[in-house]
TIVO-2410 file (N, C-alpha, C; in nm, 3 decimals):
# residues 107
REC num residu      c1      c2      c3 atome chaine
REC   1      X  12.724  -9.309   5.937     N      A
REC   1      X  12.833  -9.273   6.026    CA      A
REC   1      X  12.930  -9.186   5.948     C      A
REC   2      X  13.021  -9.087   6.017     N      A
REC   2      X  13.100  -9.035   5.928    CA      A
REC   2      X  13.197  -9.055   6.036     C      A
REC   3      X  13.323  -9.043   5.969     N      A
REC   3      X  13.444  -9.105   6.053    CA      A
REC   3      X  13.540  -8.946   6.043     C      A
REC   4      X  13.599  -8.906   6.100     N      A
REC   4      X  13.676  -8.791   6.083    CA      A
REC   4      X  13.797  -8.783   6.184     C      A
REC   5      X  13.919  -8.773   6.047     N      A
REC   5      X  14.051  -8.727   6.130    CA      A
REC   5      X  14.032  -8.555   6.103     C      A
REC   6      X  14.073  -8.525   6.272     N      A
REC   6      X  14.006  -8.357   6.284    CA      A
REC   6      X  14.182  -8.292   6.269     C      A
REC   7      X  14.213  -8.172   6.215     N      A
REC   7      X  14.296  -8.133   6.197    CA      A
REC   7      X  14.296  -7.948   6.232     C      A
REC   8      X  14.386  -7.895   6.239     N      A
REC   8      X  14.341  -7.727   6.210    CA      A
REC   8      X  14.369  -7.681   6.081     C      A
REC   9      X  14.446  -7.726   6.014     N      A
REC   9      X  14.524  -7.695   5.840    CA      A
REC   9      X  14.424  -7.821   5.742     C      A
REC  10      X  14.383  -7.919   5.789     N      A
REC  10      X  14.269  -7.981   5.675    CA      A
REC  10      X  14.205  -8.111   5.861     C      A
REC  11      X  14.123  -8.161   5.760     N      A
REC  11      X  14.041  -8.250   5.818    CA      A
REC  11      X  13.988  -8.361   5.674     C      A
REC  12      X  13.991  -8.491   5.755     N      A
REC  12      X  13.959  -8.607   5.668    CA      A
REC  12      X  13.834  -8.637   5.688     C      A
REC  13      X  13.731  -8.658   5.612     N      A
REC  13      X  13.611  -8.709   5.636    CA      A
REC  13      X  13.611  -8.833   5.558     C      A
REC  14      X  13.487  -8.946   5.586     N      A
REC  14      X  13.468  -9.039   5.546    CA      A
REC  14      X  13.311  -9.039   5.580     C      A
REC  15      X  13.242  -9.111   5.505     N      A
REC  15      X  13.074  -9.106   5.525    CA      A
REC  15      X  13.043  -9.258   5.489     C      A
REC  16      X  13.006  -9.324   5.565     N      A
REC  16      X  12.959  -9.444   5.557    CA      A
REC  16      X  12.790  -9.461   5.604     C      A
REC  17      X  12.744  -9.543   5.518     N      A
REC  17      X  12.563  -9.565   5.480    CA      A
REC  17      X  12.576  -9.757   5.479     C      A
REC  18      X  12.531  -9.788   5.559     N      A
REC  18      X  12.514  -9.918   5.537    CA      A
REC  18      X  12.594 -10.012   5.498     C      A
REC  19      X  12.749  -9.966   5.603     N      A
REC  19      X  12.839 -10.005   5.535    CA      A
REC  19      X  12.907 -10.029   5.421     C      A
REC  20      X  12.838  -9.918   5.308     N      A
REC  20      X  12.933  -9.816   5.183    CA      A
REC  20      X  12.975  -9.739   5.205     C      A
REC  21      X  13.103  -9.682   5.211     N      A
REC  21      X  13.110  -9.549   5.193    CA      A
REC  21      X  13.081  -9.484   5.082     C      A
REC  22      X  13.026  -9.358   5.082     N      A
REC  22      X  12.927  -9.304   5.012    CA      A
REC  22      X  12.993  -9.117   4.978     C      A
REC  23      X  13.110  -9.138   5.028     N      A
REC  23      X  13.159  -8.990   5.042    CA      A
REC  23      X  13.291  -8.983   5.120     C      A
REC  24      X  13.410  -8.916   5.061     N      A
REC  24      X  13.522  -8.895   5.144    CA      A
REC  24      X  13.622  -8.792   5.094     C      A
REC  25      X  13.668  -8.763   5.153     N      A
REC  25      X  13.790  -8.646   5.134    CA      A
REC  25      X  13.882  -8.550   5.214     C      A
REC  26      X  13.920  -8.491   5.154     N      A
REC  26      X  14.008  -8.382   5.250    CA      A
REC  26      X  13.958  -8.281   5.252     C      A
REC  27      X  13.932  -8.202   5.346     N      A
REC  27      X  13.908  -8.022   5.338    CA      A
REC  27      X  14.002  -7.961   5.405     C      A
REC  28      X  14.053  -7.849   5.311     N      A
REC  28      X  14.173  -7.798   5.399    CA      A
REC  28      X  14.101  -7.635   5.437     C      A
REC  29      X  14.193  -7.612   5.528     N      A
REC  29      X  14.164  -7.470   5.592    CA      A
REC  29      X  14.301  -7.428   5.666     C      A
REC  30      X  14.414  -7.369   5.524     N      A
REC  30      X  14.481  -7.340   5.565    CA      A
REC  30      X  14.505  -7.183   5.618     C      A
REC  31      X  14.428  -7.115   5.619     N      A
REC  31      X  14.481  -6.949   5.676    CA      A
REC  31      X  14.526  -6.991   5.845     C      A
REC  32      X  14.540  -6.912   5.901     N      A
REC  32      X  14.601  -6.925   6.056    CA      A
REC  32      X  14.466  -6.945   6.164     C      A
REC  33      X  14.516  -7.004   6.203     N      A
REC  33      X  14.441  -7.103   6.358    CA      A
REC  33      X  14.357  -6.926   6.405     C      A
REC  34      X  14.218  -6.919   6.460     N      A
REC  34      X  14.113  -6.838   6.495    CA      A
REC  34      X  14.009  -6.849   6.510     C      A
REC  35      X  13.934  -6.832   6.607     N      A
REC  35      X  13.794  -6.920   6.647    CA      A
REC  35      X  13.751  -6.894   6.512     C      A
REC  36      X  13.759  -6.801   6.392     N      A
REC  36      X  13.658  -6.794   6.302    CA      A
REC  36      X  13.694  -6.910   6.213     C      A
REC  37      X  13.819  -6.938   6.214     N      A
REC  37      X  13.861  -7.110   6.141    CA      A
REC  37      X  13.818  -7.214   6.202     C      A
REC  38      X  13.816  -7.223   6.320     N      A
REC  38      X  13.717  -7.328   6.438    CA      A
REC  38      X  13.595  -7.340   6.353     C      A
REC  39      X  13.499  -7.224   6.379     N      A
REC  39      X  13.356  -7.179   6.301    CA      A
REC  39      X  13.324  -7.279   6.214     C      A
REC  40      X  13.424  -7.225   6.093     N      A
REC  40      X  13.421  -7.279   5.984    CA      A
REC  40      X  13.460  -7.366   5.938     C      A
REC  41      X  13.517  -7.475   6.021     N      A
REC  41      X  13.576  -7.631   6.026    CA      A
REC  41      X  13.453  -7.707   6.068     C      A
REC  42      X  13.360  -7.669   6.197     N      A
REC  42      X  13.245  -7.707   6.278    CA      A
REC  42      X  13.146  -7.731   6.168     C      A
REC  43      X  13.147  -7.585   6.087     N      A
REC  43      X  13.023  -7.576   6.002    CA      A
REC  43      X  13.030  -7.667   5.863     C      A
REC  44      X  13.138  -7.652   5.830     N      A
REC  44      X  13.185  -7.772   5.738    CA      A
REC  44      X  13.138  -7.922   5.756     C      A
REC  45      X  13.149  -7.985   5.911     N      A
REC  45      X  13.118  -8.130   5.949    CA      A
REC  45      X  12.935  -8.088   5.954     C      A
REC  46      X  12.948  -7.976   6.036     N      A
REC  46      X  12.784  -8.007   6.015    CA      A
REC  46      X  12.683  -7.979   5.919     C      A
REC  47      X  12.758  -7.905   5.791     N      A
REC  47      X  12.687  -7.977   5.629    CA      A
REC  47      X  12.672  -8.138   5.615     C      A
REC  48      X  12.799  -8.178   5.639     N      A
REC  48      X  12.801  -8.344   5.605    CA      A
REC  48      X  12.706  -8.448   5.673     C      A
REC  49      X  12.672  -8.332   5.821     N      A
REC  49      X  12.623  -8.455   5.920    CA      A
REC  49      X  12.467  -8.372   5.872     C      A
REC  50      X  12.446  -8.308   5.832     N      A
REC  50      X  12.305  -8.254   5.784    CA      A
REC  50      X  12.242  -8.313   5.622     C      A
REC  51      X  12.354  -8.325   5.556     N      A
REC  51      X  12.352  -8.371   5.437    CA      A
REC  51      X  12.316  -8.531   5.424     C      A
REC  52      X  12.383  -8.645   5.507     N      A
REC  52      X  12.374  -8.736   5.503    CA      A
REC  52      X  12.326  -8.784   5.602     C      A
REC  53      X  12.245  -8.700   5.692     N      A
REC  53      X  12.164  -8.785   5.815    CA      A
REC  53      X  12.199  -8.897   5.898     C      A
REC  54      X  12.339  -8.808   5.962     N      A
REC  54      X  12.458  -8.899   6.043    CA      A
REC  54      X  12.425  -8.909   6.186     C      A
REC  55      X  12.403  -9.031   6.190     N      A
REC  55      X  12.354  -9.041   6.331    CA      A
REC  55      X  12.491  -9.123   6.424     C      A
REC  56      X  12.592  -9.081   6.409     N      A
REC  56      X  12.693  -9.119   6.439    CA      A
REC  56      X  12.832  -9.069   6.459     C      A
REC  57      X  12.967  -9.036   6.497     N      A
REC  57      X  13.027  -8.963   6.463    CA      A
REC  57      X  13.202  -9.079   6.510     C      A
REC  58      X  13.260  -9.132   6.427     N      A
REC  58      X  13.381  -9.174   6.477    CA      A
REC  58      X  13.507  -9.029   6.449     C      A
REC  59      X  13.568  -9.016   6.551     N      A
REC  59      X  13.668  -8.940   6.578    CA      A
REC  59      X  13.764  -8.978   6.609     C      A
REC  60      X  13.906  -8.964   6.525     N      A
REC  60      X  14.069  -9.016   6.562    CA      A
REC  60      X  14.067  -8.941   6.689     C      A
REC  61      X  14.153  -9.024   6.776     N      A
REC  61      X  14.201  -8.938   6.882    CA      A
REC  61      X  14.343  -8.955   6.928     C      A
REC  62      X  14.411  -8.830   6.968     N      A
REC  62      X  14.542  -8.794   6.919    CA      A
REC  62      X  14.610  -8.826   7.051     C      A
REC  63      X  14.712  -8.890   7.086     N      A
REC  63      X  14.835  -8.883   7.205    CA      A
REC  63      X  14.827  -8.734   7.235     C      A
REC  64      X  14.813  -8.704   7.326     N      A
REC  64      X  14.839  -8.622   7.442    CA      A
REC  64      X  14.993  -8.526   7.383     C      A
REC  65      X  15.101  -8.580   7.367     N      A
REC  65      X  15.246  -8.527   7.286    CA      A
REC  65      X  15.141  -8.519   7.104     C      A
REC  66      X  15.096  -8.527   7.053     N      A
REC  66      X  15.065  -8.464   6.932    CA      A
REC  66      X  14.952  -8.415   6.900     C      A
REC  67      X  14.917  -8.305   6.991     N      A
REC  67      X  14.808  -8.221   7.013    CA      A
REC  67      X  14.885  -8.092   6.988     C      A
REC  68      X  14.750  -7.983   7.006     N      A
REC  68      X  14.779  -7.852   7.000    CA      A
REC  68      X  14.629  -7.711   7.064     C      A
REC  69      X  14.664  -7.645   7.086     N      A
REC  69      X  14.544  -7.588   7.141    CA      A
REC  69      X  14.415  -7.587   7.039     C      A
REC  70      X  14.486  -7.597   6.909     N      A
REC  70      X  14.359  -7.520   6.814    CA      A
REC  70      X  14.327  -7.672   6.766     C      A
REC  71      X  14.392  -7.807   6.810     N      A
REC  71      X  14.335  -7.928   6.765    CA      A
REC  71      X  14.237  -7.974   6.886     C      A
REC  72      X  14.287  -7.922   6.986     N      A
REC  72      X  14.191  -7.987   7.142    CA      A
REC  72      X  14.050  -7.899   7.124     C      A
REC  73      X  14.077  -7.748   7.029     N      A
REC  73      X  13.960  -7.670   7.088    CA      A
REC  73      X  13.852  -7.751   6.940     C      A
REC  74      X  13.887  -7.784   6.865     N      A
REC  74      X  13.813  -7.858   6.752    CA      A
REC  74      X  13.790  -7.944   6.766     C      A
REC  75      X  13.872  -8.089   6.884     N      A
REC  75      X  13.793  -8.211   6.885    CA      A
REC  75      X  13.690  -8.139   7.040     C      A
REC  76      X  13.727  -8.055   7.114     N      A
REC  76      X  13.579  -7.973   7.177    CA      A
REC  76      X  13.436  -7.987   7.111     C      A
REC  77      X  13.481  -7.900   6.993     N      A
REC  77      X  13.371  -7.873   6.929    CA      A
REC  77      X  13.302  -7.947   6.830     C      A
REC  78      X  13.388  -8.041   6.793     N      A
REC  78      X  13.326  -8.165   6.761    CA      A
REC  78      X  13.197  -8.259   6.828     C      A
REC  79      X  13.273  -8.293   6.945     N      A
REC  79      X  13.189  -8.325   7.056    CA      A
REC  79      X  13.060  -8.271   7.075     C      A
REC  80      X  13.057  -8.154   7.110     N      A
REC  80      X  12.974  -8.037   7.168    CA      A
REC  80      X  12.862  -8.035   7.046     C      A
REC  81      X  12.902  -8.035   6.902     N      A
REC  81      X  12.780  -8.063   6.811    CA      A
REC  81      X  12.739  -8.174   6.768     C      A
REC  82      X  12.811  -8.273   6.852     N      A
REC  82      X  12.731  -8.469   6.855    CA      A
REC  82      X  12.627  -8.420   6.960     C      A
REC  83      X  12.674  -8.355   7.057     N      A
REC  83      X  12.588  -8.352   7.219    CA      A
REC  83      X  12.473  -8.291   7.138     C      A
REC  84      X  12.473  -8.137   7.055     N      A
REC  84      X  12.354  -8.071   7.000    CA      A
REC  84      X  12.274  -8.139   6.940     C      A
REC  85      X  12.361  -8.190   6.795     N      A
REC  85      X  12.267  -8.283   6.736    CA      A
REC  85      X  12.231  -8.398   6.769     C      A
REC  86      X  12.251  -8.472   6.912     N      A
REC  86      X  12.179  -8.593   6.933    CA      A
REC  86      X  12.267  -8.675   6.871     C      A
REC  87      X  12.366  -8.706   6.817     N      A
REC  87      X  12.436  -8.800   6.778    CA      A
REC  87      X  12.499  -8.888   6.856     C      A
REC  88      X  12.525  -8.997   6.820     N      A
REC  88      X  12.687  -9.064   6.936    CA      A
REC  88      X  12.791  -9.052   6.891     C      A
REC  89      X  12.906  -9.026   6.974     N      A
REC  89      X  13.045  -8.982   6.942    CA      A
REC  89      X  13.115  -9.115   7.013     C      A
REC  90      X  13.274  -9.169   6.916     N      A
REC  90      X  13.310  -9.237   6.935    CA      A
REC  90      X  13.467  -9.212   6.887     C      A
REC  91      X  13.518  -9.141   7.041     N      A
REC  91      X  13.647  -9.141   6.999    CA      A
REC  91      X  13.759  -9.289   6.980     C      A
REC  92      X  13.826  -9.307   6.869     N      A
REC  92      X  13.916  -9.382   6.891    CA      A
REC  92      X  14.076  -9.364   6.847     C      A
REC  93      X  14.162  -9.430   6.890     N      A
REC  93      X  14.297  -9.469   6.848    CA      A
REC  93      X  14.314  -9.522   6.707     C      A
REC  94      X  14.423  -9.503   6.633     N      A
REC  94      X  14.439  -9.594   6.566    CA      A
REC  94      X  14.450  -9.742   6.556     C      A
REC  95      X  14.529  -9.753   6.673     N      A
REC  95      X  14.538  -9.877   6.685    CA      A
REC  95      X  14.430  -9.981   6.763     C      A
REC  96      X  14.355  -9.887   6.828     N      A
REC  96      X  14.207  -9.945   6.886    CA      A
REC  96      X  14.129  -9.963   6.682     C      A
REC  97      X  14.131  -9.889   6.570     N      A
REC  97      X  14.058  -9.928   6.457    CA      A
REC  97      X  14.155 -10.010   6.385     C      A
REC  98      X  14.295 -10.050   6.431     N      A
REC  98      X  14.346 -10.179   6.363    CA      A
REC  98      X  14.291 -10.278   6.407     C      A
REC  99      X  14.292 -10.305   6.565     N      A
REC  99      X  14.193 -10.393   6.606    CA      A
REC  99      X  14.092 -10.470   6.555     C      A
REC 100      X  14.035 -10.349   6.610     N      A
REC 100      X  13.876 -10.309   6.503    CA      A
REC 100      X  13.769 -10.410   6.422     C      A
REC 101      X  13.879 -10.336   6.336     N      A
REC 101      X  13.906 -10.351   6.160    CA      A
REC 101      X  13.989 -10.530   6.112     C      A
REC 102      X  14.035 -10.563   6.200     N      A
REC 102      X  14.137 -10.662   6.188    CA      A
REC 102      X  14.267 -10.661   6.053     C      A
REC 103      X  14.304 -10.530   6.085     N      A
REC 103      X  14.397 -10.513   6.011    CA      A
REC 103      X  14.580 -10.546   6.071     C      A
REC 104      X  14.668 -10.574   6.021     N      A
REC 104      X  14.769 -10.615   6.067    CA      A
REC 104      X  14.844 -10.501   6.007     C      A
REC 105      X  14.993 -10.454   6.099     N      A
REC 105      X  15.053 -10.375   6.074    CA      A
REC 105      X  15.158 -10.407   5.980     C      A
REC 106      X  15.177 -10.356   5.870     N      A
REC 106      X  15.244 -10.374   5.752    CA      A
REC 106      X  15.447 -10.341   5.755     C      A
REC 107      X  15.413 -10.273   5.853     N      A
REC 107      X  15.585 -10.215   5.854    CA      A
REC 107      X  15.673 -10.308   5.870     C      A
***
């Protein structure tokens, strides 16, 4: 599974194998928002999901007030290459993976 907070200026990945994670980080892509930065954000996840034979895809998903065009057109295309590659996509909340997770809020 790889878990990903999707961003337009970076994106978080996480890669989990049998419940290890096995891989994680930040990739940033800061030049200015352009389908050719879309491109190359898409092509980025789908090294990882080619690399580690991800048959899975968890995706943060953002309130409606902290969105943006070039974040809606990337969790699009997110989607759209689970649908290609046959994967399952699983958007969630944070607080749907505190749940989850059975984590308690610290604040």
């Amino acid at each position: 599974m790889i878990g990903i907070n999707p961003g337009t200026r970076s994106l978080g990945i996480a890669v989990m194998k049998e419940n290890i994670l096995v891989d994680w980080g930040v990739k940033d892509f800061k030049e200015e928002w352009s389908d050719k930065k879309g491109s190359k954000i898409i092509s980025t996840l789908e090294t990882y999901i080619k690399r580690y034979n991800i048959t899975a895809i968890a995706i943060k998903r953002f309130h409606s007030s902290r969105t943006s065009d070039g974040l809606e057109h990337i969790n699009r295309e997110i989607y759209q290459l689970a649908k290609r590659l046959n994967i399952k996509y699983y958007p969630f909340s944070i607080e749907e993976l505190k749940r989850f997770c059975g984590t308690k809020d610290r604040s």
